[in-house]
C-alpha positions as CSV (number, residue, x, y, z in Angstrom):
1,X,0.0,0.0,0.0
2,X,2.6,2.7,0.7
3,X,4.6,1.7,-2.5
4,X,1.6,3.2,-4.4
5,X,1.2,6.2,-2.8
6,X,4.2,6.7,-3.6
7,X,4.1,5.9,-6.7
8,X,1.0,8.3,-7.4
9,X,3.0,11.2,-5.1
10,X,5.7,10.7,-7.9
11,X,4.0,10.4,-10.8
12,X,1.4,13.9,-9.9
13,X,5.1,15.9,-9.3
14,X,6.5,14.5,-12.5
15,X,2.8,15.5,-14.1
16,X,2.9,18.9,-12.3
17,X,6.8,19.5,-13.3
18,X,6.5,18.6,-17.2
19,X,3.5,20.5,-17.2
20,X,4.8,23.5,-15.8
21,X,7.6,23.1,-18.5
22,X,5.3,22.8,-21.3
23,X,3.2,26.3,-20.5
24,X,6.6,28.1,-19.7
25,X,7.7,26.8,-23.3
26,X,4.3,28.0,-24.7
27,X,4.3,31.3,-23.1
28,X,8.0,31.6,-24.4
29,X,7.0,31.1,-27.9
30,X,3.9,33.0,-27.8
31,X,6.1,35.7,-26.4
32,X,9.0,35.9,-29.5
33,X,6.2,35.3,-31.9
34,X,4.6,38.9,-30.9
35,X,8.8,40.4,-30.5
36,X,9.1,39.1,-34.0
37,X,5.6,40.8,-35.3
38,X,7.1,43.6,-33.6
39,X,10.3,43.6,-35.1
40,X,9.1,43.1,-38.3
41,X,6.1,46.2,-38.5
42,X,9.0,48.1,-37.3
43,X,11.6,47.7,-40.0
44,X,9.1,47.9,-42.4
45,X,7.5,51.6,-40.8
46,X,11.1,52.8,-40.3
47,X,11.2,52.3,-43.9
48,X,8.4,53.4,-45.2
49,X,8.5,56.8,-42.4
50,X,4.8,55.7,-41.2
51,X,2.7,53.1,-40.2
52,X,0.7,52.7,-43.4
53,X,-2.8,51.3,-42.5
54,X,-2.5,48.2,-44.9
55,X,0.6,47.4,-42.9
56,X,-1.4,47.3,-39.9
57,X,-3.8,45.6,-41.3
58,X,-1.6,42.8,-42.5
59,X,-0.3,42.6,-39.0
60,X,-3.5,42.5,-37.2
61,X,-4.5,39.9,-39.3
62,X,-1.9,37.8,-38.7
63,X,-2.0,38.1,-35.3
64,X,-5.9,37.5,-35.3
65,X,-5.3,34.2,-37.4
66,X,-3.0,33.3,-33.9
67,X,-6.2,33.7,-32.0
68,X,-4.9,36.9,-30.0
69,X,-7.4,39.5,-29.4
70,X,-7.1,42.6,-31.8
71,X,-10.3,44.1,-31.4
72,X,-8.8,46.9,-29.8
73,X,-6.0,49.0,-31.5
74,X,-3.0,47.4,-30.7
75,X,-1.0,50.0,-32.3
76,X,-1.9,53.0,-30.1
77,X,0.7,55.0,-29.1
78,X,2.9,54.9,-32.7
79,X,3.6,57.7,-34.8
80,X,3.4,58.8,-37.2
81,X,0.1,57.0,-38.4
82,X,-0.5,58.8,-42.1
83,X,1.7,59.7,-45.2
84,X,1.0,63.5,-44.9
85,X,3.1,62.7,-41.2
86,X,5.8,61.0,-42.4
87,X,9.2,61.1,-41.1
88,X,11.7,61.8,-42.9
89,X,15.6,60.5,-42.9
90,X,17.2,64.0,-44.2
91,X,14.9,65.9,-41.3
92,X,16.3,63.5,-38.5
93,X,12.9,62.5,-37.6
94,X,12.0,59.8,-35.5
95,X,9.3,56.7,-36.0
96,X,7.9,55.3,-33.0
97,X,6.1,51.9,-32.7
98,X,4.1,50.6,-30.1
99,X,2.4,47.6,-29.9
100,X,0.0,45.8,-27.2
101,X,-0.7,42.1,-27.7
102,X,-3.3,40.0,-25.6
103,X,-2.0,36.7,-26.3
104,X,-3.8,33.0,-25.4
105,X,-5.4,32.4,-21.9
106,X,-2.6,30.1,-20.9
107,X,0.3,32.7,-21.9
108,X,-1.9,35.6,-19.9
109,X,-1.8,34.1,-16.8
110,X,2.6,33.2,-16.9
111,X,2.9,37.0,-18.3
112,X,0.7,37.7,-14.8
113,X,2.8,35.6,-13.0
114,X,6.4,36.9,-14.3
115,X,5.6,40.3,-15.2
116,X,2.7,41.4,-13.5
117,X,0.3,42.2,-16.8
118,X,-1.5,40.5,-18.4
119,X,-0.3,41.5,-22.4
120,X,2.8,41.5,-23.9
121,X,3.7,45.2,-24.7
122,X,6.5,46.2,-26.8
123,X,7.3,50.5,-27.7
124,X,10.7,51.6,-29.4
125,X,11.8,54.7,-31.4
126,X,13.9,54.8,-34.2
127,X,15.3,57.1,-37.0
128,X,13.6,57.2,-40.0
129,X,15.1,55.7,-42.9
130,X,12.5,57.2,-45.7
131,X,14.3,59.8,-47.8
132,X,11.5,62.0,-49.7
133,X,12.4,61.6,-53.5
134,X,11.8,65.2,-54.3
135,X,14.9,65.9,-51.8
């Protein structure tokens, strides 16, 4: 009788452990999947001086298809936002991107638990690298 309770004890701390290891791991990906959406609208709007709305659009939906909540804009806070903004490389003028990203129910709660929120958040500032062609 006591060699199976402790073999239940065991097996419940091995379940518990490679569980823990396998929402940690899920959380981590979830977590370089949204740096790496990041990254990405960011080259391309320190490019292109703005954040052009089909570019947002593009990202949103590909973060929508990863069932993260977009229903809110998740790009408030970035500048500029139209082409009449745009910054400019021969100006100095700075882009700045700033995205919010409610990820799965599962990565919410380890985000809670490491960082104290509940979505990822990512905001940078760079220098433009759009030259206007009538400079």
């Amino acid at each position: 009788m006591l060699k199976t309770k402790v073999f239940f004890i065991c097996l419940s701390v091995m379940l518990i452990l490679f569980s823990a290891i396998a929402a940690y791991e899920m959380y981590a990906m979830e977590r370089a999947i949204a740096r790496s959406i990041y990254a990405d609208a960011f080259d391309d709007m320190q490019d292109i001086g703005y954040l052009e709305p089909l570019l947002a659009d593009y990202y949103l939906q590909k973060m929508g298809d990863l069932g993260w909540d977009v229903s809110l804009d998740v790009f408030s806070g970035s500048v500029p936002r139209t082409e009449g903004l745009r910054a400019r490389k021969e100006r100095d003028e700075m882009v700045t991107l700033t995205l919010t990203v409610r990820p799965s129910r599962l990565s919410q709660w380890m985000h809670l638990f490491v960082k104290g929120e509940t979505s990822f958040h990512f905001t940078g500032s760079r220098p433009s690298e759009y030259f206007d062609p009538g400079w």
